[in-house]
DOLOFI-284687 format. One record per atom (N, C-alpha, C): x, y, z; residue in three letters. Coordinates in steps of 0.1 Angstrom, whole numbers, plus 5000, padded with zeros to 4 digits. Atoms other than C-alpha are relative to their C-alpha. Layout:
XYZALA;...
***
This chain:
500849885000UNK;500050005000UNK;500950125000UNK;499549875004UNK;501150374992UNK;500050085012UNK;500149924991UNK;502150595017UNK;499250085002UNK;501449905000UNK;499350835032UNK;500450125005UNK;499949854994UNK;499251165043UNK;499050134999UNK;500949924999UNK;496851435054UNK;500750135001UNK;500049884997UNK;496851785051UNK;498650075006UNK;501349974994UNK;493851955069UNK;500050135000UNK;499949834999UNK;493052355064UNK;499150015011UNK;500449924990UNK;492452515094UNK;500750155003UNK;499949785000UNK;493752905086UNK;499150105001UNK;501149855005UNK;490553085080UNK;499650055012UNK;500649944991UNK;489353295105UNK;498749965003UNK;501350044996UNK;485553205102UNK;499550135002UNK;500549895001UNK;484353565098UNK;498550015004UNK;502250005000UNK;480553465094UNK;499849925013UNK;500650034988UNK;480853315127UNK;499750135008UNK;500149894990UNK;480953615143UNK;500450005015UNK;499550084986UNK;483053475173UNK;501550075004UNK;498349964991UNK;486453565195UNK;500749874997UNK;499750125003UNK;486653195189UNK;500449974986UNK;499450075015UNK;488753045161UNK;498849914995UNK;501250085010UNK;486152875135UNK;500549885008UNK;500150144990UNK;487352535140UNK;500349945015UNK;499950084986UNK;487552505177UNK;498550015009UNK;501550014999UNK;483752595177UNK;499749855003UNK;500250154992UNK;482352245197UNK;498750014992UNK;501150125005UNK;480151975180UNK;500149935013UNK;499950104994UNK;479051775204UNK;500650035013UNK;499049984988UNK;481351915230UNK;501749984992UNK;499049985005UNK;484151895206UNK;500450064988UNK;499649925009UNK;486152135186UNK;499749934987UNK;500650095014UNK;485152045150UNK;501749984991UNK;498850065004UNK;489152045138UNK;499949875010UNK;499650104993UNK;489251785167UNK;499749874994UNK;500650155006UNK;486551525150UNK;500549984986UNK;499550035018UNK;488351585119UNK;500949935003UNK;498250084996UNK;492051485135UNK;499449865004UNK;500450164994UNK;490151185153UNK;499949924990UNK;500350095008UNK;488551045122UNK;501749974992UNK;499350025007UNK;491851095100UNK;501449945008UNK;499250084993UNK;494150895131UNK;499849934996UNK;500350134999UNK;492250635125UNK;500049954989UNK;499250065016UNK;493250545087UNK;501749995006UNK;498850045006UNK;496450405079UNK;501050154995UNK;499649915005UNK;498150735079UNK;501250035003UNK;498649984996UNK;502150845077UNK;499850085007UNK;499649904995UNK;502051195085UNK;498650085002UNK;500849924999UNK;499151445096UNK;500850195002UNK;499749905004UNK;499651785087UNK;499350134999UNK;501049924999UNK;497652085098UNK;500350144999UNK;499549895005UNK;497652425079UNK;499250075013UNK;500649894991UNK;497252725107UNK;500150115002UNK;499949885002UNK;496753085108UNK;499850075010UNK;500249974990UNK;494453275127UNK;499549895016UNK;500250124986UNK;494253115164UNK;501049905000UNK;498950115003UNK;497552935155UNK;500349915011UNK;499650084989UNK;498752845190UNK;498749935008UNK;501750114993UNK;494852755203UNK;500149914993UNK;500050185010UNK;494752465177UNK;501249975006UNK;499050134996UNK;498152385184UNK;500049945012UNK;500150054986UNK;497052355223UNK;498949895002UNK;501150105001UNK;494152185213UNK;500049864993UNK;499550145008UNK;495751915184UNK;501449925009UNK;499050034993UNK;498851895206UNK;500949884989UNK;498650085011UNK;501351595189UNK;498949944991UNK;500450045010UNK;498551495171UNK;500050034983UNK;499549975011UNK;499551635143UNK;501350104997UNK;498849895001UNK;502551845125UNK;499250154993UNK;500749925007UNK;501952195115UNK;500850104992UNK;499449915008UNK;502552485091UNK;499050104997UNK;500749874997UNK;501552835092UNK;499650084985UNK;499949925009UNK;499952975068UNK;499450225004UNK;500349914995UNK;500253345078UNK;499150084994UNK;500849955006UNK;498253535050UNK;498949914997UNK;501050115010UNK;494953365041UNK;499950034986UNK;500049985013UNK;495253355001UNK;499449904990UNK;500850075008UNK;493353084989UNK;500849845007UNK;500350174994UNK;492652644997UNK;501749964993UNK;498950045008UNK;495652614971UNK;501550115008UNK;498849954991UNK;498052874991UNK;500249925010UNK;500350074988UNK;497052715024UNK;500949824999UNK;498950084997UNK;498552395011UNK;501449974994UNK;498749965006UNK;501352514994UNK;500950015014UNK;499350064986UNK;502752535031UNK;500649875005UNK;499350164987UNK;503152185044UNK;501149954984UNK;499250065012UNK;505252165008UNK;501949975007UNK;498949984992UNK;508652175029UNK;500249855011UNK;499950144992UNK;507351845049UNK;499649914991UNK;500550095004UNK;505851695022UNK;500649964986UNK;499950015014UNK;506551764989UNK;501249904990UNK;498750095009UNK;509751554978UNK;499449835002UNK;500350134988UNK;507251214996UNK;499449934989UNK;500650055004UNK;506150964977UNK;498849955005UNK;501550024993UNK;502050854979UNK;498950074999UNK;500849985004UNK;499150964982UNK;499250115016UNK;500749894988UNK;497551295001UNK;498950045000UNK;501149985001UNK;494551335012UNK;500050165007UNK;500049874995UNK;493451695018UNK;498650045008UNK;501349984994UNK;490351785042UNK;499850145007UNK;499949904992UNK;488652085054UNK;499949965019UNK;500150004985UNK;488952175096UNK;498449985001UNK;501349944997UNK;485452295092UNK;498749894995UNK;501150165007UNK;483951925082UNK;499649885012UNK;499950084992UNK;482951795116UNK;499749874997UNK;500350065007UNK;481051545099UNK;500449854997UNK;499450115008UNK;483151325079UNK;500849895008UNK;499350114995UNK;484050995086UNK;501049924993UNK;498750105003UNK;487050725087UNK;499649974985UNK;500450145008UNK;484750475063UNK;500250104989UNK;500149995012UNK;484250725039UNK;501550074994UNK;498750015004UNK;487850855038UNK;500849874992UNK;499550125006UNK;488950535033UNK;499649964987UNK;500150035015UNK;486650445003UNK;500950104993UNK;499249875008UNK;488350774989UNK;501149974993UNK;498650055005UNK;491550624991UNK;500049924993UNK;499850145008UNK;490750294978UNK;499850014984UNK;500349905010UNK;488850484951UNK;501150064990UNK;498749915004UNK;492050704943UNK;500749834991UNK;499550125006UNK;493550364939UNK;500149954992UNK;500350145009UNK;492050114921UNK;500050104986UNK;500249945009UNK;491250414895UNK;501250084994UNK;498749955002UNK;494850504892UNK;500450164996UNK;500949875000UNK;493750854893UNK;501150105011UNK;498949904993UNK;496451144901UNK;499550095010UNK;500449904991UNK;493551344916UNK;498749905001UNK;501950014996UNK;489751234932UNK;499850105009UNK;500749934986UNK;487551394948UNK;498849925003UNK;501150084988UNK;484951324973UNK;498750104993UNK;501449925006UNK;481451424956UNK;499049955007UNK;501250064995UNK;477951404969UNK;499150064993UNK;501349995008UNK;474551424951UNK;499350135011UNK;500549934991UNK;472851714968UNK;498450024992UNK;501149945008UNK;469151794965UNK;499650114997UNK;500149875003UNK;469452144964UNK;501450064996UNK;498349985004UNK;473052194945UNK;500650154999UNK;499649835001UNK;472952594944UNK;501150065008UNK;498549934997UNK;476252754952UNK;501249915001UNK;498950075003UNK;478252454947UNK;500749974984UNK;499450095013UNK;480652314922UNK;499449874993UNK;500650105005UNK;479252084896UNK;501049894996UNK;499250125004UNK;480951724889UNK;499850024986UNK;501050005013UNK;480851734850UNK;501149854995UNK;499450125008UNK;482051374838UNK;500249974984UNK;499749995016UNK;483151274804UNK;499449865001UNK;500850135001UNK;481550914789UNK;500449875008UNK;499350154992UNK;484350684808UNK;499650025015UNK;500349954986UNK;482750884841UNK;501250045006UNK;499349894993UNK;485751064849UNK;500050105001UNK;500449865001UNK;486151384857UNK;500550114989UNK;499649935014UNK;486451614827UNK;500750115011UNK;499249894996UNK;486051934849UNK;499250015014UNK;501249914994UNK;484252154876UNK;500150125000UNK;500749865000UNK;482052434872UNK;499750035007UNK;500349974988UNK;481452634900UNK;498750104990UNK;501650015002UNK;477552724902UNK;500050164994UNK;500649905005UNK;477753074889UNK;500950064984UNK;499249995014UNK;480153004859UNK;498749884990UNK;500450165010UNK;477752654849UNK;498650074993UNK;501249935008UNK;475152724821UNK;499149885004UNK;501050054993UNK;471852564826UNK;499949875001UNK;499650155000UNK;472452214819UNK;500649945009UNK;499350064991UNK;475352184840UNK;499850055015UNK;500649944988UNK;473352374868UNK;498949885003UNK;501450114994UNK;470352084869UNK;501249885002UNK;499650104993UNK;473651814877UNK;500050075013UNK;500549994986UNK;473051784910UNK;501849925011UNK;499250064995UNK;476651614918UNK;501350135001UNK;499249904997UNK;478751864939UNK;501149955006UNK;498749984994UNK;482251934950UNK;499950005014UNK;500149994987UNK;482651834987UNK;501650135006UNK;498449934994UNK;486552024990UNK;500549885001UNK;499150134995UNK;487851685001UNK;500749944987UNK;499050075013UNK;490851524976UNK;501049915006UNK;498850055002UNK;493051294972UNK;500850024988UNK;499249955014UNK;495951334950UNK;501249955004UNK;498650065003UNK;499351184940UNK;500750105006UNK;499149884991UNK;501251404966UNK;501250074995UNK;498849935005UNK;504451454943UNK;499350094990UNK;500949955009UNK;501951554916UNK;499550155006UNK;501149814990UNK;499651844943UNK;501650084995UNK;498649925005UNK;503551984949UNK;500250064987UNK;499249945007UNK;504252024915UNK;499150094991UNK;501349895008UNK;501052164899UNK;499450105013UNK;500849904988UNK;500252394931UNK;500550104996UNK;499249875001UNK;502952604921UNK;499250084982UNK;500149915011UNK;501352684888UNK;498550064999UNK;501549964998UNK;497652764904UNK;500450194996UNK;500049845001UNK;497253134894UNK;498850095009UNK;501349914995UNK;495253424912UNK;499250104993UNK;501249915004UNK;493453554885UNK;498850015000UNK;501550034995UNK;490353554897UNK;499250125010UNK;500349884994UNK;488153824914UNK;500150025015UNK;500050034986UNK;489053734950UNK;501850004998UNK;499050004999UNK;492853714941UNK;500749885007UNK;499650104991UNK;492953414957UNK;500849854992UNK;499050145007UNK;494953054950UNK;498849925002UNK;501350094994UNK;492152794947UNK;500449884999UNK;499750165005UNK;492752414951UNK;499549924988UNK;501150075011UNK;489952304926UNK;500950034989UNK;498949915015UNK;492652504898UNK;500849864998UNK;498950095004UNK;494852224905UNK;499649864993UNK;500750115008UNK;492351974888UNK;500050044990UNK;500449925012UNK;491852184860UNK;501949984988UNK;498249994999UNK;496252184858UNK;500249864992UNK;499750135002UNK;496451784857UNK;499449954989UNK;500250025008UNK;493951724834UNK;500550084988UNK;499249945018UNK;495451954803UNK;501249945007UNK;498650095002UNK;498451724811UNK;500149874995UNK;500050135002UNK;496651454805UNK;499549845010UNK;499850134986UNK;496351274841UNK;498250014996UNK;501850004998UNK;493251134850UNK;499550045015UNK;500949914986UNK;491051264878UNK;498649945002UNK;501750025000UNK;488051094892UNK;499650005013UNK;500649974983UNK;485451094920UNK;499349955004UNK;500850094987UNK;483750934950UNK;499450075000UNK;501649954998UNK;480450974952UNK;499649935020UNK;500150014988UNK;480150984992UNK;498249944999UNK;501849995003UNK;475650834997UNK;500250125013UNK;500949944991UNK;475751075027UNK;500450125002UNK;499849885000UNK;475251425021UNK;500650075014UNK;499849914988UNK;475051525055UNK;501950045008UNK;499050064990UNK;478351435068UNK;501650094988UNK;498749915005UNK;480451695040UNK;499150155006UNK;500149825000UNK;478652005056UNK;501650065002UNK;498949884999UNK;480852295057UNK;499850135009UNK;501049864989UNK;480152515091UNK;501250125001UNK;499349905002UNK;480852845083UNK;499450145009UNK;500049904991UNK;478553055105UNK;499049925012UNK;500650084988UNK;475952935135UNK;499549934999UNK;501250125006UNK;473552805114UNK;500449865000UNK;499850115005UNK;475252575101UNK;500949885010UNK;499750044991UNK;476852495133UNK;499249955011UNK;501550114994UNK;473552415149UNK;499549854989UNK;500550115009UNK;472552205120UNK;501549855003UNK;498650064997UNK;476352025124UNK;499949905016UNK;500050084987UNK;475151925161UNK;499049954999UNK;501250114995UNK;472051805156UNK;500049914990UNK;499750165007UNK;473451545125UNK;500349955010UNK;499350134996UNK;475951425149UNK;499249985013UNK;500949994988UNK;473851445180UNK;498949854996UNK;500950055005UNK;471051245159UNK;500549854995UNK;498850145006UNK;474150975147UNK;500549935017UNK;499550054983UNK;475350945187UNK;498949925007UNK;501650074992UNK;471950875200UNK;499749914993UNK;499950095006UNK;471350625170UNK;500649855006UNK;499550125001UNK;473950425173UNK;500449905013UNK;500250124981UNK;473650355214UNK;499249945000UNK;501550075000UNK;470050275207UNK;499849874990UNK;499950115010UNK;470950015180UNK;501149905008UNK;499050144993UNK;473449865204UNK;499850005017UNK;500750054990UNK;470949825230UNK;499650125013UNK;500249854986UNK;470850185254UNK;498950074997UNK;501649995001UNK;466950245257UNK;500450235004UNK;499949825000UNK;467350685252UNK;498450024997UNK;501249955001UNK;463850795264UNK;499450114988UNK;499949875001UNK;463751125248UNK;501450034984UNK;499049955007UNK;466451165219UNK;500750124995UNK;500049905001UNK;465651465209UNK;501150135012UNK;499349924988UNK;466551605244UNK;501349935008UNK;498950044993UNK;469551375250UNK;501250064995UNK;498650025009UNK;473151465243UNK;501449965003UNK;498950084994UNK;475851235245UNK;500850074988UNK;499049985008UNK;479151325235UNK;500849864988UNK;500450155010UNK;480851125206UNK;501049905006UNK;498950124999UNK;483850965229UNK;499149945014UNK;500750054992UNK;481150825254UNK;499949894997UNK;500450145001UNK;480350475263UNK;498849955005UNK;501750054993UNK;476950325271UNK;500449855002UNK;500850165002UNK;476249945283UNK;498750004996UNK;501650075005UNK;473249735272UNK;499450035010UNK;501750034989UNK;469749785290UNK;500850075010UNK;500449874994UNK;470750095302UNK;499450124998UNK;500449915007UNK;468450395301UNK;500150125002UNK;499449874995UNK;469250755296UNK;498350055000UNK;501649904997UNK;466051005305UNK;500450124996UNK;500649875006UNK;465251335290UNK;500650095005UNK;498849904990UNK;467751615300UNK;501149984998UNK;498750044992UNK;470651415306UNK;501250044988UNK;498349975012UNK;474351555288UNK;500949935007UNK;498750075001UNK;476951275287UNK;501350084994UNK;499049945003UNK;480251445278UNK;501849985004UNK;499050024995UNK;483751395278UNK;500449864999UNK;500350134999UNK;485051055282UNK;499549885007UNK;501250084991UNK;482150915303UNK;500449884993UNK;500050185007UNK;481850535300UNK;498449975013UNK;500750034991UNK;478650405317UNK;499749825002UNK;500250154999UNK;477750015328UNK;499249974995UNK;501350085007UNK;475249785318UNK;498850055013UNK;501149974989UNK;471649835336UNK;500250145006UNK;500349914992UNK;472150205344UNK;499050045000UNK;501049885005UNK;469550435349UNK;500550195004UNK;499849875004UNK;470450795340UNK;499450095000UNK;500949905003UNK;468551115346UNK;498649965007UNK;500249895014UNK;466551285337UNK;500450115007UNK;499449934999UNK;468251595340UNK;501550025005UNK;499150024996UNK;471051515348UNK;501750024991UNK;498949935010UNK;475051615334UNK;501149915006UNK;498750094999UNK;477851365337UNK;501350044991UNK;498549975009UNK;481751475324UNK;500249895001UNK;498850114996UNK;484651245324UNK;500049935013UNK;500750094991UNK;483050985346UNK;500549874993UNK;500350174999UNK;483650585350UNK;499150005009UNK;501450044992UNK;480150455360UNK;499949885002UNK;499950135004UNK;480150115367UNK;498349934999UNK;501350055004UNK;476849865364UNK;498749985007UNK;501249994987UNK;473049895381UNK;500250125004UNK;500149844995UNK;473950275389UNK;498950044996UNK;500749885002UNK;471350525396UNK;500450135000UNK;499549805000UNK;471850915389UNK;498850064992UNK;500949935001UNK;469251105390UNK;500150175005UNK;500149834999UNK;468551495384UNK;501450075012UNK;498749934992UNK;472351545396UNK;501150034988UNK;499250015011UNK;475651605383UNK;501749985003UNK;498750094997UNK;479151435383UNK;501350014987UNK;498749985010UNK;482751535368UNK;500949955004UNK;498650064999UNK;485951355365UNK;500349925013UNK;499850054987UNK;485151115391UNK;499649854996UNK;500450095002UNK;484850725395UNK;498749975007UNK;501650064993UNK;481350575407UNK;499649834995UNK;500150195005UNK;480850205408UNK;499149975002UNK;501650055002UNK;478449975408UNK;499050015010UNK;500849984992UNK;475149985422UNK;500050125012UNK;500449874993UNK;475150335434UNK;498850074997UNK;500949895004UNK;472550545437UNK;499750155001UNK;499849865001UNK;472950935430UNK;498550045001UNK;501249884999UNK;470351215439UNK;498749965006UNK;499649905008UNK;468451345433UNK;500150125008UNK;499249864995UNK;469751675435UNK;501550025008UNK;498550034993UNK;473651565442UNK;500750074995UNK;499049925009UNK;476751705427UNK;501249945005UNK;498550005006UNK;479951525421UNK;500850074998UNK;498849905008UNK;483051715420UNK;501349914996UNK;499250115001UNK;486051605407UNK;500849935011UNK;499250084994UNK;488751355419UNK;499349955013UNK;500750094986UNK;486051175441UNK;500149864991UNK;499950154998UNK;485950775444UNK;499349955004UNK;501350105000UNK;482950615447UNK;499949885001UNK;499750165002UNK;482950235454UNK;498549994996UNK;501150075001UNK;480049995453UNK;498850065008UNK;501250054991UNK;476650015467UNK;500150125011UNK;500649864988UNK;476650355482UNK;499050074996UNK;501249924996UNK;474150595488UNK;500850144998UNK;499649835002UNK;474750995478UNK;498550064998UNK;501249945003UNK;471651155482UNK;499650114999UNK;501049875003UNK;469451455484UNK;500750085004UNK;499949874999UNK;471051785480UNK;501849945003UNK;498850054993UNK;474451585490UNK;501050074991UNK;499149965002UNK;477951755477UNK;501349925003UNK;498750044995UNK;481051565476UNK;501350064989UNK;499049975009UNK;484251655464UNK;501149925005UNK;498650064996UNK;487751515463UNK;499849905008UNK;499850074988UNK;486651245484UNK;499849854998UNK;500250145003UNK;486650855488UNK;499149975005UNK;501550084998UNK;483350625494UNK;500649895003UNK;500250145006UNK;483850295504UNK;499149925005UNK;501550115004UNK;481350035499UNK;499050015008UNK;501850034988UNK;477550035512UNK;500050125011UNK;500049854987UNK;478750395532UNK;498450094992UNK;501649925003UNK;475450655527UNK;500350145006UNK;500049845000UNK;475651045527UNK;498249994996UNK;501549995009UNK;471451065525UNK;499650184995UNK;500849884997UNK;470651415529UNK;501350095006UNK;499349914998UNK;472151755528UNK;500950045007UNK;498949994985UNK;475451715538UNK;501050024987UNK;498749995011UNK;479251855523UNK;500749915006UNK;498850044998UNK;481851595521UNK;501650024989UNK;499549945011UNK;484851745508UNK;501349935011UNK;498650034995UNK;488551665508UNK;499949895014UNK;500650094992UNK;487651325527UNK;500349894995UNK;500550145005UNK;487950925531UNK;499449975008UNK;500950094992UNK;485550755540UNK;499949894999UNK;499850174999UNK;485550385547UNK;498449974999UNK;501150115004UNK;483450085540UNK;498650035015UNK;500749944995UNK;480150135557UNK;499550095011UNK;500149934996UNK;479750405567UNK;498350135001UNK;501749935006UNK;476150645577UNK;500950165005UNK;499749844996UNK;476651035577UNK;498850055001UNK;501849944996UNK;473451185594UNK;499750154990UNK;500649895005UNK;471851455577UNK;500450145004UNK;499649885000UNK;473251815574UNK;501550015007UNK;498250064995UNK;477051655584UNK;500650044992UNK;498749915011UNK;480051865568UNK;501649945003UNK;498550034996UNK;483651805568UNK;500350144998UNK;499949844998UNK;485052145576UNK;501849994996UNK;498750005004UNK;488052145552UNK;501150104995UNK;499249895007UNK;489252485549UNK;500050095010UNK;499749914990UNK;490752715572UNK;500150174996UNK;500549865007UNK;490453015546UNK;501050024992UNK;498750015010UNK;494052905535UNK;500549864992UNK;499750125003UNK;494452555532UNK;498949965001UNK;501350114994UNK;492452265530UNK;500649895002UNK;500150104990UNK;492451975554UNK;499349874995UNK;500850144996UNK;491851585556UNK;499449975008UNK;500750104989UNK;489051405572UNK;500049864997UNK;500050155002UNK;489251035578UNK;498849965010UNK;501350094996UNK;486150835587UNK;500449864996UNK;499750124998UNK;487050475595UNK;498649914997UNK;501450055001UNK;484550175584UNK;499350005010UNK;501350054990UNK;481650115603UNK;499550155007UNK;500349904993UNK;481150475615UNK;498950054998UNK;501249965004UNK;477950635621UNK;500850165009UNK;499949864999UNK;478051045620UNK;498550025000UNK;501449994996UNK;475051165638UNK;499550174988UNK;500849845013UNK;472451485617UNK;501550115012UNK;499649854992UNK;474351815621UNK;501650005003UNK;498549974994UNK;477751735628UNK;501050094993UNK;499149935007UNK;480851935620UNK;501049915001UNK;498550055000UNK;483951755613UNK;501050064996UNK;499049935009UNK;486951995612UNK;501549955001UNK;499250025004UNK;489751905597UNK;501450035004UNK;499950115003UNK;492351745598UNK;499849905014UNK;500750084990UNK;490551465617UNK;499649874998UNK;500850125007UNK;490051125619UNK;499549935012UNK;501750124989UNK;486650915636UNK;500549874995UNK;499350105000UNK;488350595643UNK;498749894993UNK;501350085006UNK;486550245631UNK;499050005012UNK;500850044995UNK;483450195646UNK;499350115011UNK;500849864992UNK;482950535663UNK;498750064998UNK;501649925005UNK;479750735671UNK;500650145001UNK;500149894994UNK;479751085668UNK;498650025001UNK;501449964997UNK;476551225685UNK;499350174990UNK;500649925011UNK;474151475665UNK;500450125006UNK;499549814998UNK;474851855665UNK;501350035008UNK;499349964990UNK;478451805679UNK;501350074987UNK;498649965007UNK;481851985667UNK;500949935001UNK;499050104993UNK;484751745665UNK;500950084992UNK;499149955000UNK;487851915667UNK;501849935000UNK;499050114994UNK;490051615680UNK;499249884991UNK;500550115008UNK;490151285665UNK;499649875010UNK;500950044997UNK;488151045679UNK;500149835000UNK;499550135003UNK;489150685689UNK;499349914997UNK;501250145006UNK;487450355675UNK;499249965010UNK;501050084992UNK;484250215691UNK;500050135012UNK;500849874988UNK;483850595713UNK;499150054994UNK;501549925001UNK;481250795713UNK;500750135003UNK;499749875000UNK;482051165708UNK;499250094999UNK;501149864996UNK;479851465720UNK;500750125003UNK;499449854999UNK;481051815717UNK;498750124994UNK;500749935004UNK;478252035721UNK;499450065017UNK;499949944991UNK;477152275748UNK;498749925007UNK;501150074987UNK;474852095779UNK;498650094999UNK;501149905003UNK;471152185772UNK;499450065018UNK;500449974988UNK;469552405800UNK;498450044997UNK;501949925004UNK;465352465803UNK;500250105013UNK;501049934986UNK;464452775825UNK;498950034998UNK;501450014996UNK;461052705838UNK;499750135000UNK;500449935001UNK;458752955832UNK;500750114995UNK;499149885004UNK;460653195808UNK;499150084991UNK;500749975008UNK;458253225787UNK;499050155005UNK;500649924995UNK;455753395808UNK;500850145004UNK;499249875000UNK;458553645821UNK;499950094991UNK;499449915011UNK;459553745790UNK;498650114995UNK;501549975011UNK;455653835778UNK;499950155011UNK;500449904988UNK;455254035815UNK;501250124998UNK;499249934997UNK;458454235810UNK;499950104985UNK;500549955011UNK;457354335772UNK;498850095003UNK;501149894996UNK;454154455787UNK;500550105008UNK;
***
């Protein structure tokens, strides 16, 4: 097989976005749309990745990081200037280059790949990637000759009426004999009313040489949009949004609601689990088999393991194992650790802290910067008091411990195994196994206060 290699344009500003944001780092899905471009084009058989960049140069490069190599195109001057740049990494390379826009969240591996195979078998110095559009106005027209290769293309306000009713448009996407792009780039010209270098020129180049040129016909329109301002950037998330929810529901993840779900696309679902109405997966969540999810609810970079409930809460960058039940009305923060078969309930807040097994937080309580051992009960409106206004402090809760309603636990402090603390006390000191700890002021009744008080008002 022929060496591969991608170039990807990402220079343009994105003007019609109307944004402070670089075009392609605008989020599909929760991800930058250069990003689902680099993802898909990892995953081919590819030597070198190559990403042209301009405005927002160092944001892409913070956001593609080694995933690819780059080259600056400082002036924007046209698709054909843009990859006249990576000619210094590429150009002497034997193979075959494929060229993609940033701005194609869309496009997938499979159909890259046919592209290439395509390029191949058709021994074809240039292809492009075409698709049948139903409404073809403002694109380029395929115009084939009788062997069905590509003669030329007309772009929609040069094509007379004939070649205006083909309906088979120019996606941007190419492959091309990579020593070939190099040597005919240099002879693209900018006479043209924009002044600009256009890649499409370099088709126009090969064939009066003689090469041949032909094209993949992609069947799915959707998947070459080209998001250039919001519109098309809303339309962009509800393809892949509409493809994400699909393909969990075809491999068994019961999604009440689809419309209103949105899972990101490096998410994982098990079977005969069901997500509910609300709920935003994101990041690289993974959930178990038999969950139930939501409804309303927002999960990041979560491991969930199997039989979990989470309801109307929300949980980032944290583990949660099996058979737990969340909310509702919880909140997850990160670097918490969750075992088996606990309990996080109503209004509860944890952060940074460990769970282990069959312990229970039911009711409005903060545990922060904390471990807590295997079963363990924390009474209702119980805090760990982890911050002194400069630092923050450990609490340790040993298994078996029951924390009565109300308590304060300030930090750094540890309730040995098997201890009680009593309800509404401050524990200050740590607290040895199997005691009982009360720190709270001795109640006093004075008889008849009541009446006093009423007599001294009058």
């Amino acid at each position: 097989m022929s060496n591969r290699y991608a170039i990807i344009l990402a220079a343009g500003q994105g003007t019609r976005m109307k944004s402070k944001l670089y075009k392609v780092l605008h989020p599909v899905c929760g991800k930058p749309m250069v990003q689902h471009v680099i993802d898909q084009v990892k995953s081919l058989d590819i030597n070198e990745i190559i990403t042209i960049i301009g405005h927002g140069a160092e944001k892409v490069k913070e956001q593609l990081g080694e995933d690819s190599q780059y080259a600056l195109q400082a002036e924007q001057l046209g698709t054909a200037h843009a990859v006249l740049q990576a000619r210094e990494l590429l150009a002497d390379k034997e193979g075959i280059t494929i060229v993609v826009c940033g701005d194609t969240p869309l496009i997938k591996r499979e159909t890259m790949e046919a592209l290439f195979k395509h390029h191949e078998e058709t021994s074809a110095k240039a292809t492009i990637l075409t698709a049948r559009a139903d409404d073809p106005a403002g694109y380029g027209r395929i115009i084939r000759n009788e062997d069905g290769f590509v003669e030329k293309i007309v772009e929609h306000k040069d094509a007379n009426e004939h070649e205006r009713a083909i309906n088979e448009i120019n996606t941007g996407t190419y492959c091309f004999d990579n020593k070939m792009l190099f040597e005919a780039i240099r002879n693209v010209s900018n006479d043209n009313v924009q002044g600009e270098y256009y890649l499409p020129d370099v088709i126009e180049i090969l064939k009066n040489q003689g090469e041949t040129v032909s094209a993949y016909v992609t069947n799915n329109f959707a998947e070459t949009l080209g998001v250039n301002d919001r519109v098309a950037l809303a339309e962009a998330e509800r393809t892949m949004k509409k493809q994400i929810n699909e393909f969990h529901m075809r491999n068994g993840v019961s999604i009440i609601d689809p419309d209103h779900t949105y899972i990101g696309p490096d998410v994982t679902i098990g079977q005969d689990s069901v997500i509910f109405p609300g709920t935003t997966l994101s990041g690289s969540t993974s959930i178990g088999f038999e969950c139930r999810i939501g409804p309303n609810s927002e999960i990041s970079n979560c491991k969930v393991g199997n039989n979990t409930v989470i309801r109307q809460s929300a949980a980032f960058d944290s583990s949660i194992g099996s058979e737990v039940a969340i909310g509702p009305f919880a909140h997850i923060r990160p670097d918490s650790n969750i075992d088996d078969e606990v309990k996080i309930g109503n209004f509860v807040e944890v952060k940074k802290a460990v769970f282990g097994k069959r312990s229970k937080a039911s009711h409005l309580s903060y545990i922060g910067d904390a471990e807590v051992g295997a079963d363990v009960n924390i009474g209702c409106g119980s805090i760990t008091v982890n911050y002194d206004g400069k630092n923050k402090f450990l609490t340790k809760i040993e298994d078996g411990v029951f924390i009565g309603c109300n308590a304060n636990l300030v930090a750094p402090v540890t309730i040995g195994k098997g201890a009680y603390v009593a309800a509404g006390s401050t524990i200050t000191t740590d607290v040895p196994g199997e005691a009982l700890a009360i720190a709270r002021a001795s109640q006093i009744n004075k008889e008849n206060y009541v009446g006093k008080m009423n007599k001294k008002k009058k």
